[in-house]
Backbone and ligand atoms as CSV (ligand in chain L), in Angstrom:
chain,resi,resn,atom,element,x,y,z
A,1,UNK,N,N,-49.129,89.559,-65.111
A,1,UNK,CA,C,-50.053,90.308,-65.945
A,1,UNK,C,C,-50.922,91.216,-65.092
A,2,UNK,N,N,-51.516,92.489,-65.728
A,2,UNK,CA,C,-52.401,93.051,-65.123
A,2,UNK,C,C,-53.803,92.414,-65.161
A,3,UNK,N,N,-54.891,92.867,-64.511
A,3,UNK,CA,C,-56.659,93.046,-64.738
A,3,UNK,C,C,-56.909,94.174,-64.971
A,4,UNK,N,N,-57.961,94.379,-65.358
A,4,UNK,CA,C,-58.765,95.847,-65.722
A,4,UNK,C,C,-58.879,96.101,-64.640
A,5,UNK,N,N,-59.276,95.916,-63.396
A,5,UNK,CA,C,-59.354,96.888,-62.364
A,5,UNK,C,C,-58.287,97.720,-62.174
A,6,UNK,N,N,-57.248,97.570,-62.398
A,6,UNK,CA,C,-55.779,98.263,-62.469
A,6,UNK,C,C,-55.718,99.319,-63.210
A,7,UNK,N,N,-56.682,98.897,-64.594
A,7,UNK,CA,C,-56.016,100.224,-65.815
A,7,UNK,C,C,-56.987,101.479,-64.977
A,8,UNK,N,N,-56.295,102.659,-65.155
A,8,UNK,CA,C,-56.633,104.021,-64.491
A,8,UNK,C,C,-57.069,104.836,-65.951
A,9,UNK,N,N,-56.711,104.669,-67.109
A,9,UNK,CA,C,-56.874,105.449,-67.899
A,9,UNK,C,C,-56.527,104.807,-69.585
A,10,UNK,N,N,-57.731,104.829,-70.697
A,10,UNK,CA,C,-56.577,104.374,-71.565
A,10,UNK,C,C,-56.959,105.526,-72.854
A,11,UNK,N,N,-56.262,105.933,-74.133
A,11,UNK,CA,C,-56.155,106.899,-74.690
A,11,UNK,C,C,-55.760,106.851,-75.776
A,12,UNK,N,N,-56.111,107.238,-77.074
A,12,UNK,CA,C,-54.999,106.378,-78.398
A,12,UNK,C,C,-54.613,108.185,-79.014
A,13,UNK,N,N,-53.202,107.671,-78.763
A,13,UNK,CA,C,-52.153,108.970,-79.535
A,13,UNK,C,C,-51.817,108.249,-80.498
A,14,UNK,N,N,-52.142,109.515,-81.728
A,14,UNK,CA,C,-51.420,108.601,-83.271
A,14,UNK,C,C,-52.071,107.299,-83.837
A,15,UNK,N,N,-50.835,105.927,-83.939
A,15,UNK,CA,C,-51.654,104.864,-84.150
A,15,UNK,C,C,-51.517,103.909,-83.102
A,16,UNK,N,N,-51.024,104.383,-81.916
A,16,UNK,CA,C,-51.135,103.543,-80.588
A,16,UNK,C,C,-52.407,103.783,-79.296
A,17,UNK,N,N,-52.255,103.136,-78.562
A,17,UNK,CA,C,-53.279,103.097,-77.859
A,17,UNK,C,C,-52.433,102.918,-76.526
A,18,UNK,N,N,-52.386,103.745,-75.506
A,18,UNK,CA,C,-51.549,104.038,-74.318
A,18,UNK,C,C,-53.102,103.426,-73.269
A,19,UNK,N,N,-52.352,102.806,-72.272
A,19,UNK,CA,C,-53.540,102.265,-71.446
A,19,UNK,C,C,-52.446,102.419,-70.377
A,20,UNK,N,N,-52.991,103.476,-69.094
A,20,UNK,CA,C,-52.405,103.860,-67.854
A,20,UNK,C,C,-52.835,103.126,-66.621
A,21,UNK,N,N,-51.929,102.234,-66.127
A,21,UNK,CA,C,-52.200,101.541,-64.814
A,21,UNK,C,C,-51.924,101.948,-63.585
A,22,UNK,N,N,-52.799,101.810,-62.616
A,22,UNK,CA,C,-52.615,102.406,-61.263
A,22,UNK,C,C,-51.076,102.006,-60.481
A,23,UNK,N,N,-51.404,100.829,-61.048
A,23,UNK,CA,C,-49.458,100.512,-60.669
A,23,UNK,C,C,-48.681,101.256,-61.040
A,24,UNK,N,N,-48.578,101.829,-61.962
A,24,UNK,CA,C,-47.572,102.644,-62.322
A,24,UNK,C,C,-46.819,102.653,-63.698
A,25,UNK,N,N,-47.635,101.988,-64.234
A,25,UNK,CA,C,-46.568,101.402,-65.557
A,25,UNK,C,C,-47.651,101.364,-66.455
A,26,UNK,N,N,-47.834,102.071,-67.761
A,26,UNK,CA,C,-48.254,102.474,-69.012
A,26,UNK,C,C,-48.011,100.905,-70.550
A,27,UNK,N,N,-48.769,100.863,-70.766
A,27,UNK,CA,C,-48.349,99.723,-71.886
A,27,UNK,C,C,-49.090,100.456,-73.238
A,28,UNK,N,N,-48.483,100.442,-73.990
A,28,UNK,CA,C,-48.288,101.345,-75.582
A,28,UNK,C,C,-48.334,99.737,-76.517
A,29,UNK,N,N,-49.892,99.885,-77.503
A,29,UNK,CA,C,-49.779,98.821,-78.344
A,29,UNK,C,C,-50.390,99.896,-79.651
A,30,UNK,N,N,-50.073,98.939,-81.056
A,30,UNK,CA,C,-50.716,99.238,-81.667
A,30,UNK,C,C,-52.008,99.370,-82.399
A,31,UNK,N,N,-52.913,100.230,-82.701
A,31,UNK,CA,C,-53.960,100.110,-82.434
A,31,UNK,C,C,-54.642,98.887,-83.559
A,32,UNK,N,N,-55.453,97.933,-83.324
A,32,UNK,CA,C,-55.603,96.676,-84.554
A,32,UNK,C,C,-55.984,97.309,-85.756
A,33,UNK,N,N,-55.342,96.862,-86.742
A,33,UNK,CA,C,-55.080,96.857,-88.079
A,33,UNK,C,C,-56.194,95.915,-88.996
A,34,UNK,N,N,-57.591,95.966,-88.879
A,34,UNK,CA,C,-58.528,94.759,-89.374
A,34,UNK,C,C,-58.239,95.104,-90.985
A,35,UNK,N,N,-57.500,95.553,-91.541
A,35,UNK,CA,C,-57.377,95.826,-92.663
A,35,UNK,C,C,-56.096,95.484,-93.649
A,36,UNK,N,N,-55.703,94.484,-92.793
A,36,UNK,CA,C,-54.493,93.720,-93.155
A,36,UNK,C,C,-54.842,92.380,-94.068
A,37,UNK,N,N,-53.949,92.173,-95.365
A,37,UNK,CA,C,-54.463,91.166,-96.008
A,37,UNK,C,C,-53.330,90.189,-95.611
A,38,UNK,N,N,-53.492,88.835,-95.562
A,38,UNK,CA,C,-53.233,88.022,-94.980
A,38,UNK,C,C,-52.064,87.498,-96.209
A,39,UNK,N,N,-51.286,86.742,-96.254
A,39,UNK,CA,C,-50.273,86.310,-96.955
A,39,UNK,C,C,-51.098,84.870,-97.891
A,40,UNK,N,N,-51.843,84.446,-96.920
A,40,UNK,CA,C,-52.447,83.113,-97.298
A,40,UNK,C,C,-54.093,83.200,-97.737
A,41,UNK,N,N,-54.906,82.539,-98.574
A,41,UNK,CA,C,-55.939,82.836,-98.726
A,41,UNK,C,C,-56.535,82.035,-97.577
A,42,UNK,N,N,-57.450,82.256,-97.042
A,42,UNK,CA,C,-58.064,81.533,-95.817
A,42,UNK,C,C,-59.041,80.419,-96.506
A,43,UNK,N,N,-59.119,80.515,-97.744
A,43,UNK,CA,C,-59.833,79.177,-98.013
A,43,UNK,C,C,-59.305,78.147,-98.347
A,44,UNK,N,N,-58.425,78.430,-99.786
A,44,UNK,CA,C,-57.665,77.375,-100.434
A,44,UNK,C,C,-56.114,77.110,-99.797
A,45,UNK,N,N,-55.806,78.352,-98.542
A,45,UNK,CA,C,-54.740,78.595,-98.502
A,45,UNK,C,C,-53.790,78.576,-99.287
A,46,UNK,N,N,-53.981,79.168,-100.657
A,46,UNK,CA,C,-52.890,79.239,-101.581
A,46,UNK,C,C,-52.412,80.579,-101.536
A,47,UNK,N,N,-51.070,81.113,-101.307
A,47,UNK,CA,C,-50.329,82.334,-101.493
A,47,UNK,C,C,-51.521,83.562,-102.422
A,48,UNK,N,N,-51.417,84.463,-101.378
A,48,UNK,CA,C,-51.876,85.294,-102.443
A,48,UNK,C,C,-51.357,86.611,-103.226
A,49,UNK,N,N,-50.976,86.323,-104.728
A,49,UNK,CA,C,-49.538,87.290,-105.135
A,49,UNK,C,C,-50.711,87.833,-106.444
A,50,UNK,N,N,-52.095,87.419,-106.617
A,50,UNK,CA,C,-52.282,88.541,-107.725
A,50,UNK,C,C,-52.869,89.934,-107.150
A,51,UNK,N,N,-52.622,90.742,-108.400
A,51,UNK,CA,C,-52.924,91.775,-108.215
A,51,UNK,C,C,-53.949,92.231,-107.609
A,52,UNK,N,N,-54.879,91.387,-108.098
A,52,UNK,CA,C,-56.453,91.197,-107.493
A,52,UNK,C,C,-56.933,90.700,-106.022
A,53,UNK,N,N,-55.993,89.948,-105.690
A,53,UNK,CA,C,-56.114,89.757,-104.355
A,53,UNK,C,C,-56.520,90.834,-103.194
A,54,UNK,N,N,-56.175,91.679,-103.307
A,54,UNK,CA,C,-56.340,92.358,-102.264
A,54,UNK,C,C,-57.953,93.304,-102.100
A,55,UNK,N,N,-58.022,93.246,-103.282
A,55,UNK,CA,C,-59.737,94.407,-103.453
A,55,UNK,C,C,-60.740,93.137,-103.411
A,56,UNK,N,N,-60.536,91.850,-104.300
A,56,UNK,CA,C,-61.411,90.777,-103.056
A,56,UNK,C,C,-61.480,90.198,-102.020
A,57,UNK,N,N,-60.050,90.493,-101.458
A,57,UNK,CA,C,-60.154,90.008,-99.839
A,57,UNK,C,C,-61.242,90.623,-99.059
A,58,UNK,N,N,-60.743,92.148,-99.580
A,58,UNK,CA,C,-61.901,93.180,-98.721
A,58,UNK,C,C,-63.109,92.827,-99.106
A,59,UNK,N,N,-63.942,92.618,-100.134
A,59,UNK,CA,C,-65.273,92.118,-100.414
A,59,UNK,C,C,-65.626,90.588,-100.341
A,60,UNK,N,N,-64.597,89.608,-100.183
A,60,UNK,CA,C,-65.019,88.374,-99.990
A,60,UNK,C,C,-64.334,87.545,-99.037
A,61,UNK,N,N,-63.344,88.155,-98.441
A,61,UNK,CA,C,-62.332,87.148,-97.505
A,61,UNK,C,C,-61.788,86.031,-98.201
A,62,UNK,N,N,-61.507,86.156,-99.335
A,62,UNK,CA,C,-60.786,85.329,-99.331
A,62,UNK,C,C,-60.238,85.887,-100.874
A,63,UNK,N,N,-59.065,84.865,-101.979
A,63,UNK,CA,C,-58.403,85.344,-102.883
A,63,UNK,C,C,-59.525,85.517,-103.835
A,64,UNK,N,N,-58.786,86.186,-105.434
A,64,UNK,CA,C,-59.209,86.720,-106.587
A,64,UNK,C,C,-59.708,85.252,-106.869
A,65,UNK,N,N,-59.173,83.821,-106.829
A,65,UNK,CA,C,-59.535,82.477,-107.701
A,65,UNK,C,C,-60.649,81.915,-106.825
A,66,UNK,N,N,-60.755,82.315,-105.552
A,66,UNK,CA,C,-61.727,81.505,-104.783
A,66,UNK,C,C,-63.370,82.773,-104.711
A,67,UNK,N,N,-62.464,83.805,-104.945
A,67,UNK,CA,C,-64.052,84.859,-105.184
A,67,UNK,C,C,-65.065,84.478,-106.037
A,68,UNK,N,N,-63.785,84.761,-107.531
A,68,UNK,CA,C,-64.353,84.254,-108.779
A,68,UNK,C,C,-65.447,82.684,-109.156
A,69,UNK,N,N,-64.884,81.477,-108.543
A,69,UNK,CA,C,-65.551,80.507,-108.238
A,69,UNK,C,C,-66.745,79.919,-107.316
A,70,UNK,N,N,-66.532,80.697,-106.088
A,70,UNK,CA,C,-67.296,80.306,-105.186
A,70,UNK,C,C,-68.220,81.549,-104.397
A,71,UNK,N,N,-67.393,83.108,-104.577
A,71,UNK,CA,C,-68.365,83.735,-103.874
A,71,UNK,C,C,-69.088,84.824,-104.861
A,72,UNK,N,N,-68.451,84.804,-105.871
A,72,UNK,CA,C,-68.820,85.723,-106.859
A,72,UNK,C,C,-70.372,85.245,-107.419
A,73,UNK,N,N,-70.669,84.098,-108.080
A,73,UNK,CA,C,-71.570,83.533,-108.591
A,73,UNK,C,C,-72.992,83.546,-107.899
A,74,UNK,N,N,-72.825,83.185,-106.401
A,74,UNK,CA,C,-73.607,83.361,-105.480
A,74,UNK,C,C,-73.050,84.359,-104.154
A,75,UNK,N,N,-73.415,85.901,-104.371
A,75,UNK,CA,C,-72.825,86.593,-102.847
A,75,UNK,C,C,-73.480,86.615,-101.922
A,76,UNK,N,N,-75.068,86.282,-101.618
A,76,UNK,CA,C,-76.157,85.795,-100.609
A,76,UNK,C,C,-75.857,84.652,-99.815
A,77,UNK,N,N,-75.583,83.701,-101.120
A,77,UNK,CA,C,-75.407,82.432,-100.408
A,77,UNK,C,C,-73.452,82.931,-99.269
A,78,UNK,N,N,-72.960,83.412,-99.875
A,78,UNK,CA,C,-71.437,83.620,-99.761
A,78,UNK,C,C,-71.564,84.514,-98.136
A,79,UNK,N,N,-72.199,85.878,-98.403
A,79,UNK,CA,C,-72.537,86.368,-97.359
A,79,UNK,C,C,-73.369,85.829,-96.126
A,80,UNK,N,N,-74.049,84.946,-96.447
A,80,UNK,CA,C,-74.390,83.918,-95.427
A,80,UNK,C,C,-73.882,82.857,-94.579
A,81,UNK,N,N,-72.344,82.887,-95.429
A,81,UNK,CA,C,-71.405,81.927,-94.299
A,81,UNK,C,C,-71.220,80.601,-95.323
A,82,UNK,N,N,-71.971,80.174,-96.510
A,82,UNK,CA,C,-71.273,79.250,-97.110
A,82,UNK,C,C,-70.324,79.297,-97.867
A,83,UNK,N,N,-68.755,78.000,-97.575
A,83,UNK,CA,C,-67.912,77.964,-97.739
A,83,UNK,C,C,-67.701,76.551,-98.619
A,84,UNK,N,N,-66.891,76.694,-99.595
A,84,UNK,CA,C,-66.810,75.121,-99.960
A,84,UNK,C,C,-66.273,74.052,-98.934
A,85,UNK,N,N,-66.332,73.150,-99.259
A,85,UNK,CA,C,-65.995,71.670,-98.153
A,85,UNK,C,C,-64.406,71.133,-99.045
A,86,UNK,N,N,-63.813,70.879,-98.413
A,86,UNK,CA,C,-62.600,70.551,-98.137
A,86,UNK,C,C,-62.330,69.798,-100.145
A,87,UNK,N,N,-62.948,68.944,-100.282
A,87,UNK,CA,C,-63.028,67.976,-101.713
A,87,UNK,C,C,-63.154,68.988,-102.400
A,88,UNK,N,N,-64.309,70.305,-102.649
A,88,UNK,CA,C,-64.530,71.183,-103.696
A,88,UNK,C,C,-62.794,71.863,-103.505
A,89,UNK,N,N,-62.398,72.033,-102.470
A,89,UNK,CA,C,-60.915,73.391,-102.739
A,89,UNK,C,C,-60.272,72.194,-103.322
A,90,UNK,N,N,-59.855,70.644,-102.930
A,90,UNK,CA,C,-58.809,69.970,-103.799
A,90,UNK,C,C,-58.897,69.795,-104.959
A,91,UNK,N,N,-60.645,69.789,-105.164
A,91,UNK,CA,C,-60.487,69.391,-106.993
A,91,UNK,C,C,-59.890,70.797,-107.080
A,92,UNK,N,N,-60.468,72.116,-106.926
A,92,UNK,CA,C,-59.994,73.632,-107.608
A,92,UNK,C,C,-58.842,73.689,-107.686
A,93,UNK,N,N,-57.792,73.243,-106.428
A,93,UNK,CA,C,-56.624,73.625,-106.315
A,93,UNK,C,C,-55.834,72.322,-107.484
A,94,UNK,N,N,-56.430,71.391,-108.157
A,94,UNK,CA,C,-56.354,70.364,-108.887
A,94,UNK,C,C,-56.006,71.092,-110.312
A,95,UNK,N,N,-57.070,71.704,-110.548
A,95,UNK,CA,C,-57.901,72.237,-111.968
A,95,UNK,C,C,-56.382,73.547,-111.657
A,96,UNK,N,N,-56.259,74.140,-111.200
A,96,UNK,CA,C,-55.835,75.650,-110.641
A,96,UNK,C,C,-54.052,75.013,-111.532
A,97,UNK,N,N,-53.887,73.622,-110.844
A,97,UNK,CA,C,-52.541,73.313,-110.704
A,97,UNK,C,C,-51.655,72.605,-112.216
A,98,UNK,N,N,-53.043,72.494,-113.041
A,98,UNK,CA,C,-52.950,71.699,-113.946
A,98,UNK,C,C,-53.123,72.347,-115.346
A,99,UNK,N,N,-53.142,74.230,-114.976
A,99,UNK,CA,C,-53.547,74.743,-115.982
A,99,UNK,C,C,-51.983,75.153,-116.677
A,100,UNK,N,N,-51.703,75.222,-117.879
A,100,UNK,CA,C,-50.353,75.051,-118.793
A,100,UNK,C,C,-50.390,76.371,-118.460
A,101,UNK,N,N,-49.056,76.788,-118.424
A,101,UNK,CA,C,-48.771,78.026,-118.993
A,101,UNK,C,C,-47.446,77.781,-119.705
A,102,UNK,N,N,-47.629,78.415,-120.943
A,102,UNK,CA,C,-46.092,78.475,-122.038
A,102,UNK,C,C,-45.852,79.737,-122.889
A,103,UNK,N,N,-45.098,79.528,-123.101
A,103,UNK,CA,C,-44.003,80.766,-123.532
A,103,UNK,C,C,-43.599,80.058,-125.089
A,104,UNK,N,N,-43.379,81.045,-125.876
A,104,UNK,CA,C,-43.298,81.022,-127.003
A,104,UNK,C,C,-42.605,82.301,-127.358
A,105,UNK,N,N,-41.226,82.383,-128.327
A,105,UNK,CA,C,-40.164,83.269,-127.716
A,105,UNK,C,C,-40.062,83.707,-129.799
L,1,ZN,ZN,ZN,-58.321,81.164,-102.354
């Protein structure tokens, strides 16, 4: 691996970021993406496939069912770093798992 004393130069073309080493050899990454929504909700870790997911990730970090419940009601308390405790996501993911859905044709 290199150290920073090595890099001679670094520069972002496009959406990469070129960082030039005195050694001689250039390393091309892409530049971070903090705007990537995650596959998993980081709270309940349940898949996140609604539609809604993604415009509350950006305002709450986490899915549309865990916004709605836990950060929506209170966003002070939410923006302050409180998170439910492990028992509150099993009952939700309980309640979440147990709700009917039927079809009638
Ligand atoms: Zn969630």
């Amino acid at each position: 691996m290199s150290d920073t004393n090595d890099i001679n130069n670094t520069e972002v073309i496009g959406d990469s970021v070129y960082t030039y080493f005195r050694s001689g050899f250039t390393s091309i990454r892409p530049i971070e993406d903090n705007d990537k929504i995650p596959l998993f909700c980081p709270i309940c870790a349940e898949c996140m496939t609604s539609g809604y997911d993604d415009s509350y990730y950006r305002n709450y970090t986490c899915c549309y069912e865990c916004a709605t419940i836990w950060a929506e009601p209170d966003r002070e308390r939410w923006k302050l770093g409180y998170r439910p405790d492990h028992s509150e996501i099993e009952n939700e993911l309980k309640i979440r798992r147990a709700r009917c859905c039927s079809f009638s044709f």
